[in-house]
C-alpha positions as CSV (number, residue, x, y, z in Angstrom):
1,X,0.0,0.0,0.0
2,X,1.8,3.1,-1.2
3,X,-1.0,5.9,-0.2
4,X,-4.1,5.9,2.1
5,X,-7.3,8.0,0.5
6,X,-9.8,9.4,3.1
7,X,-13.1,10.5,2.6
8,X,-14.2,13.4,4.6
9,X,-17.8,13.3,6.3
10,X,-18.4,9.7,8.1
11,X,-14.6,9.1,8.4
12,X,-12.2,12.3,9.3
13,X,-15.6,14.8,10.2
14,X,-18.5,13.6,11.7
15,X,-21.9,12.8,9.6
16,X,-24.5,14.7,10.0
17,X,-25.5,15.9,13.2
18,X,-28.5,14.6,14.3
19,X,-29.7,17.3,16.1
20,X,-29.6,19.4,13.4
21,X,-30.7,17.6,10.8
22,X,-34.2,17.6,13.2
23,X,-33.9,21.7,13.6
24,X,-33.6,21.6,9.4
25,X,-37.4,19.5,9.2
26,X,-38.9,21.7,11.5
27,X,-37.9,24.8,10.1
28,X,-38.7,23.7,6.8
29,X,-42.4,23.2,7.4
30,X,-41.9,19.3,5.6
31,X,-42.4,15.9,6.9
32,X,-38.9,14.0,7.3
33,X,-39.6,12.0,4.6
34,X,-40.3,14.5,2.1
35,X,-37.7,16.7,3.1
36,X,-34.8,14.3,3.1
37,X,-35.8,13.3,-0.6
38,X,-35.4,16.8,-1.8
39,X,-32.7,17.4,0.1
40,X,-30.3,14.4,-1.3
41,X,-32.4,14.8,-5.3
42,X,-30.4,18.0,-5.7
43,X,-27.3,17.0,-3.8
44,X,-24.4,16.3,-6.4
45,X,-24.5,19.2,-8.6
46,X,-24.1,21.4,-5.0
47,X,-21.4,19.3,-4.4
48,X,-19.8,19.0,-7.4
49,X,-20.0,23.3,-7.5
50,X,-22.7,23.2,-10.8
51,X,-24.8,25.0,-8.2
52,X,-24.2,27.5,-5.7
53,X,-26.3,27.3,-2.1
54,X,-29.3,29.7,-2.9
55,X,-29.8,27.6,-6.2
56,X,-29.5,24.3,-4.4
57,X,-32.1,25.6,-1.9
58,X,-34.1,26.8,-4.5
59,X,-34.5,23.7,-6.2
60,X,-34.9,22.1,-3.0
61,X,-38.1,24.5,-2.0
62,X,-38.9,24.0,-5.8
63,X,-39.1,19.5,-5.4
64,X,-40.9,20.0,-2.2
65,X,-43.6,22.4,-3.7
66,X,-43.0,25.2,-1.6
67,X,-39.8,27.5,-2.2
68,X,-38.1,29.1,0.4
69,X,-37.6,32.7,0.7
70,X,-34.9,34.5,1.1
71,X,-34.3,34.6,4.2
72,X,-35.5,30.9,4.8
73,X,-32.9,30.1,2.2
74,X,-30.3,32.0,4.5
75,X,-30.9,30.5,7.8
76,X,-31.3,26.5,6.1
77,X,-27.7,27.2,4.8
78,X,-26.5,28.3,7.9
79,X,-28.5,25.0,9.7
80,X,-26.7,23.2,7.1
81,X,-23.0,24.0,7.8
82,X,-23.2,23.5,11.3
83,X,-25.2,20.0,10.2
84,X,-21.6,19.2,9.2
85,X,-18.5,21.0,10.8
86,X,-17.5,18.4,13.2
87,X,-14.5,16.7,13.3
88,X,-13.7,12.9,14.1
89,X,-10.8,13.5,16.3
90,X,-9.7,10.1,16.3
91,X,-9.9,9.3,12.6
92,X,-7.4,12.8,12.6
93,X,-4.4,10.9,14.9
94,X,-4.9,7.9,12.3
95,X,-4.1,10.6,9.2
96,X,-1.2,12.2,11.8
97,X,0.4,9.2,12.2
98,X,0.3,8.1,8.1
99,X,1.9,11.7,7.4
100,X,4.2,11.5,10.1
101,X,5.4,8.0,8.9
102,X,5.9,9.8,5.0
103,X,3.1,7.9,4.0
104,X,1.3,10.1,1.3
105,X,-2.6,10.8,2.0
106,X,-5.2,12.4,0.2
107,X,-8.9,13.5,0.6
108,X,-11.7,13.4,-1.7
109,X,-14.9,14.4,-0.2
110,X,-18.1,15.7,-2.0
111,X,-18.5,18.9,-0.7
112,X,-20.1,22.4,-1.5
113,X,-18.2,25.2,-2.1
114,X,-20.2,26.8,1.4
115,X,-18.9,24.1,3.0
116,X,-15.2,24.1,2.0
117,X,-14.8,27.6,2.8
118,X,-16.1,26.9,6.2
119,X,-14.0,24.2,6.9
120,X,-10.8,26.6,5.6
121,X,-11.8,28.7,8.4
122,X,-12.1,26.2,11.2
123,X,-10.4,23.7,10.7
124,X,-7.2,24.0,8.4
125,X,-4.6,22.1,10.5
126,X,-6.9,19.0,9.4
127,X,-7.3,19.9,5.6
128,X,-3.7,20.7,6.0
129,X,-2.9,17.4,6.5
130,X,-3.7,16.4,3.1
131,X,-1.0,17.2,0.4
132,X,-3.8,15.7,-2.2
133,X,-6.8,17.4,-1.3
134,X,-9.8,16.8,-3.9
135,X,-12.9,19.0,-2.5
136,X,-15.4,18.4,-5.0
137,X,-16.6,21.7,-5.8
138,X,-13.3,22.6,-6.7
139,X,-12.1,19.8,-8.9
140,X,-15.5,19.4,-10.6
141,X,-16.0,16.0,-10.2
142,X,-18.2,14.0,-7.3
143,X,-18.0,10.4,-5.7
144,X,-19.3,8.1,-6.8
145,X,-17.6,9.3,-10.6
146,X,-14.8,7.7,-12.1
147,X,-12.7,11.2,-12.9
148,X,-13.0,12.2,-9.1
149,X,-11.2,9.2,-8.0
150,X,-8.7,9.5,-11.2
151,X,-7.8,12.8,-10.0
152,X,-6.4,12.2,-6.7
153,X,-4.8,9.1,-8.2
154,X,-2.6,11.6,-10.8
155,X,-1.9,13.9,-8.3
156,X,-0.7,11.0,-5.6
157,X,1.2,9.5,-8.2
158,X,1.1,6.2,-7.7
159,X,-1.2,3.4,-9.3
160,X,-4.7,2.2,-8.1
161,X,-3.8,-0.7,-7.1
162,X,-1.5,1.1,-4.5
163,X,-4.1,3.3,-3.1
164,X,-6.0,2.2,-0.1
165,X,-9.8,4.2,-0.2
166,X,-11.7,4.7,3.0
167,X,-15.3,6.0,2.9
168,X,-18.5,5.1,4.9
169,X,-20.4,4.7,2.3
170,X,-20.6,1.5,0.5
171,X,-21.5,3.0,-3.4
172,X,-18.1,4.8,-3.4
173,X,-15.9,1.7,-1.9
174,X,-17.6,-0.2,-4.7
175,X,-16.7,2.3,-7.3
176,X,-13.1,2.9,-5.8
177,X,-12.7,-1.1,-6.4
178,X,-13.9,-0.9,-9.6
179,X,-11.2,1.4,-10.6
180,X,-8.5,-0.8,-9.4
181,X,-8.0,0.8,-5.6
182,X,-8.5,-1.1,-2.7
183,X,-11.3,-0.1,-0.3
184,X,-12.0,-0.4,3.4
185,X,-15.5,0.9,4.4
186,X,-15.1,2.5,7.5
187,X,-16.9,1.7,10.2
188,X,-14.5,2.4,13.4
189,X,-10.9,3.8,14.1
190,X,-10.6,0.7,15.5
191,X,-11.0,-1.5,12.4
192,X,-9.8,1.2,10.2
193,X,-6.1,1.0,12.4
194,X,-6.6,-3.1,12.0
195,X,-6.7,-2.4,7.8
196,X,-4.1,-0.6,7.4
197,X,-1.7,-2.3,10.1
198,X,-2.0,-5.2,7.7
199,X,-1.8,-3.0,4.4
């Protein structure tokens, strides 16, 4: 295993508060269900920085039938940032001790151009720890699609089968594979430690 690959939310930042994501129901007027739906239907192209976050909201408001005002858009972005902005502090050590031991890391998360910025602001010790950082919004490309994993591979420089992916989520360890990378889903630091100790 030449280089470990980390995905962000679910592995080095937490998922999605719960809390939160129960304040962002309520304030939307929505049943869980309904809201959840429209939430994800219009998720990628935020992600992948086609939309900004008053469009995304928009077309939220738009699927569920209702559209937000202004100001409704406003405070659901804000509800949605803090949703996400904290970090696994345990998956960090595992990514400290890879870059302390020269092993080279990388990130590819999908994430909206809202979002990166707020994690530039909060946390950049952790982004820092990533020479390879592929932020979705930036590089144009979102997981589960072959070209986001292909650019962190070019820019670790070393071939698939070399590269260790770590996600939560099970589409994007299967498309990783797929591509040649090997792919641990993450579950705990625990097992994560176990897979690469025998990496």
């Amino acid at each position: 295993m030449n280089a470990v690959l980390f995905d962000m939310f679910g592995v080095v930042a937490m998922d999605q508060s719960v809390r939160v994501r129960e304040q962002m129901v309520e304030f939307s007027g929505h049943d869980h269900d309904s809201f959840w739906e429209a939430y994800w239907a219009r998720r990628q192209p935020y992600d992948r920085g086609d939309l900004d976050g008053p469009t995304y909201w928009k077309a939220v408001g738009e699927r569920l039938g209702t559209p937000f005002t202004p100001e409704q858009v406003e405070h659901l972005i804000t509800l949605d940032l803090d949703s996400w902005s904290r970090i696994n502090d345990e998956s960090v050590e595992v990514v400290q001790g890879l870059a302390a031991s020269g092993r080279p890391v990388g990130l590819l998360s999908n994430i909206p151009e809202d979002l990166a910025r707020r994690f530039e602001e909060r946390f950049p010790e952790v982004l820092g720890l990533f020479p390879v950082l592929g932020l979705s919004c930036r590089i144009g490309h979102a997981k589960p699609e072959a070209a986001a994993f292909e650019w962190c591979l070019e820019r670790l420089g070393s071939p698939a089968e070399g590269v260790l992916f770590v996600d939560d989520n099970a589409t994007n360890v299967a498309a990783a594979r797929d591509l040649g990378l090997r792919g641990h889903r993450f579950t705990t630091v625990s097992d994560l430690r176990s897979a690469l100790s025998h990496g």
